[in-house]
N, C-alpha and C positions, 0 to 999 in steps of 0.2 A: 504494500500500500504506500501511495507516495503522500509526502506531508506536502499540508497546506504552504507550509516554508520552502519546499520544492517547487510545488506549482505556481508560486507568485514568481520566483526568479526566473522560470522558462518562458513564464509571461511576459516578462519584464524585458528578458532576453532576445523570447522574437521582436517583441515591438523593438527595441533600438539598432535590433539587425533591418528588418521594415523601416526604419528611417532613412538608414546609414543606404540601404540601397537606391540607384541611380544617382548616386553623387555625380560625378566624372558627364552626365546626360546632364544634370542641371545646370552645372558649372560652363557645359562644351553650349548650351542653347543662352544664356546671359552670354558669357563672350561673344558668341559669333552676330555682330551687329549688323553686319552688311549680308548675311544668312547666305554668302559664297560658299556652306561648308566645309569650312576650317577658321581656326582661331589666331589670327598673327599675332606677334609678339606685343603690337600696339593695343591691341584689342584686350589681351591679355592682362596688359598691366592696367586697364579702368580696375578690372577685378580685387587688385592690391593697390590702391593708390594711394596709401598708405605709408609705404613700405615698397619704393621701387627695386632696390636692391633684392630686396625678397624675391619678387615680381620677376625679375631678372633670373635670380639662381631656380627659380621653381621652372618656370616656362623652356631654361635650358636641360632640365630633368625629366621633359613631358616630352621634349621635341625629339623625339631619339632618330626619326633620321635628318637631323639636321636642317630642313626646308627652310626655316623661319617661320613655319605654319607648325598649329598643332591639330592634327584631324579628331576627330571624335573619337578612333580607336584608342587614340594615345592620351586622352583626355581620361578617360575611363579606365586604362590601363595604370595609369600614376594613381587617381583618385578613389578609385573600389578595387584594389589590391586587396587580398584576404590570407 
C-alpha cells in the first residue's frame, strides 16, 4: 500500500515535470520575431537583456553548428535536456 506521503510527491512530481516540459518550444516561439524559423543571435539576446554576456555564452552553447542561427532543434536540445 502506498502512503499518502508517497502519493502527494509523485503528484507533485509529474506536475513540475508537466511544467518543465516544452521549455526549448517556448523559448524557440518568443525569440523567433520575424517567424523565419530560426533564432539569430540578435533575437536571442531580447530574451537576456539583462545580462548580455550571458546572452552571448548561452546562444554560443545552443548554436552547435555554428550558423549564427539557433533552429528549434537546438533550442530544445540545450533547454529540455533530461
Amino acid at each position: 500500500m502506498k502512503t499518502p506521503m508517497f502519493l502527494l510527491l509523485t503528484a507533485l512530481l509529474i506536475s513540475v515535470s508537466g511544467l518543465q516540459a516544452g521549455t526549448g518550444e517556448k523559448i524557440f516561439k518568443k525569440g523567433d520575431k520575424d517567424n523565419d524559423g530560426k533564432v539569430s543571435a540578435e533575437e536571442f539576446m531580447v530574451l537576456i537583456p539583462s545580462d548580455p554576456a550571458k546572452a552571448t555564452a548561452r546562444f554560443k552553447k545552443i548554436d552547435h553548428d555554428n550558423d549564427g542561427y539557433a533552429s528549434l532543434e537546438e533550442i530544445v536540445a540545450f533547454y529540455d535536456k533530461k
